[in-house]
N, C-alpha and C positions, 0 to 999 in steps of 0.2 A: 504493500500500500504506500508506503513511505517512498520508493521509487517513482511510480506513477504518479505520486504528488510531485516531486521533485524534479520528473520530464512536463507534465502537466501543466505550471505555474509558471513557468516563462510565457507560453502560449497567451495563458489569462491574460498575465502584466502588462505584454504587447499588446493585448486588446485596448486594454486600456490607455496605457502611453498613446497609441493610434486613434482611441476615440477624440483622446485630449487634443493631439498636433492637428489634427484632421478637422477639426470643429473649430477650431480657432485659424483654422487659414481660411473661411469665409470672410472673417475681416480684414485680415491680414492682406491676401490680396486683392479687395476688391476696393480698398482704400474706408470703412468705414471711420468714421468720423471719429467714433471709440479711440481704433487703434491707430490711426493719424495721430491723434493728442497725446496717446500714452508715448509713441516713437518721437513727437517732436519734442516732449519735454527729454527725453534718453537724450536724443543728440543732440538740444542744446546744451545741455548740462557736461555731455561727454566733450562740447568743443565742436561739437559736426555740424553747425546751423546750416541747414537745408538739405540733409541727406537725409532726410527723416524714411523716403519711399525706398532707398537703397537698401536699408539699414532692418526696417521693415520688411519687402519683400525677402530680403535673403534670410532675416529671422524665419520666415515662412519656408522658404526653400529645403532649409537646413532641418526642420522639424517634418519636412513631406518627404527627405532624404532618409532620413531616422526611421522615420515610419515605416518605408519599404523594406530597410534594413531587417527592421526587427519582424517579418514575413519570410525571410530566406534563410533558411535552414544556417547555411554554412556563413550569414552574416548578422545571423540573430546578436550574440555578442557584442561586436562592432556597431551595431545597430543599440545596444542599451549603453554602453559607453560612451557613443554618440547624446544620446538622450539627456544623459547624464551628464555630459559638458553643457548643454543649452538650458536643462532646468536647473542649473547652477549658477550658469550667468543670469536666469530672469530672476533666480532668488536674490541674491547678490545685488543686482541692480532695484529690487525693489527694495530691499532693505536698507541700501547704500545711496540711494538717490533721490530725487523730490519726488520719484512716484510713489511711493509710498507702499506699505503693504496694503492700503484700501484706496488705491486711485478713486473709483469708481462708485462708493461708498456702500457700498453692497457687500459690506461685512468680510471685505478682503476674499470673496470666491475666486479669482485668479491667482493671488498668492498662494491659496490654500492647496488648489490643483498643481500649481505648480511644485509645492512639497510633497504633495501624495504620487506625483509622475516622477518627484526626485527618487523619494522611497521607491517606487515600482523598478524603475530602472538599476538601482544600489541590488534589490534584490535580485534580478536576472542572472548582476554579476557574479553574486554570491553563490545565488544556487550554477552556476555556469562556472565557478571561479577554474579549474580547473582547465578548460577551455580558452579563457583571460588569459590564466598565464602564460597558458601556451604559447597564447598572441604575443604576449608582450616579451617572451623568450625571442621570439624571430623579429623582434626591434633591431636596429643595425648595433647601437650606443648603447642603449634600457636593457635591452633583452642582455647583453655580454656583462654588466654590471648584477642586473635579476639571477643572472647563472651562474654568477662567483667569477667569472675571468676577467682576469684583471685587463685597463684599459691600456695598450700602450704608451710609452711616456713619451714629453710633448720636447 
């Protein structure tokens, strides 16, 4: 039973992370007015005044990349690791920046998703960790340091 849980629950997680990136590129790219305001206050505050759609649309691209990812067997991993970098930065940046964790005043439901996609994604890797490392063994620099050999000297 404990197997089957533990092949099973990546599946779920991915539903999920996928419903989340998947439902939120409706505004993403189709420019609503929402996610306009939440991206121009990010890139004015990052320094970027006027990239707001750049900046925007590739947050989207990056989470419809993720998505597919975490669908393909041999890039399920890569695909939660990915997930995993973007709901870090949307965490980060709402905690760290004028958007606050309740832009919207709706009780912070986008921050909150975004911690429950961070958790989803944290657990893929875990129940997959095994697989991670594998990945991260065939790093050119990571993986020679993750494997005990030493770096050559400079």
């Amino acid at each position: 039973m404990l197997d089957f849980i533990r092949r099973a629950a990546p599946w779920a997680l991915s539903v999920w992370i996928a419903y989340v990136f998947l439902w939120y590129l409706q505004y993403k790219f189709t420019g609503h007015p929402g996610s306009v305001e939440l991206f121009t206050i990010l890139t004015d505050w990052l320094g970027f005044t006027g990239h707001e759609k750049i900046m925007r649309i590739g947050t989207g691209s990056a989470e419809l990349i993720a998505s597919i990812m975490l669908f393909i067997p041999p890039t399920q991993t890569i695909g939660a690791a990915f997930s995993l970098a973007i709901m870090t930065g949307a965490i980060f940046f709402h905690a760290a920046s004028p958007l606050g964790i309740d832009p919207y005043g709706d009780g912070g439901v986008l921050f909150k998703e975004a911690c429950a996609t961070w958790a989803a994604s944290a657990l893929i890797l875990l129940l997959q960790r095994d697989r991670a490392f594998a990945l991260v063994r065939r790093l050119p620099v990571v993986g020679r340091w993750f494997a005990g050999t030493p770096l050559p000297a400079r």
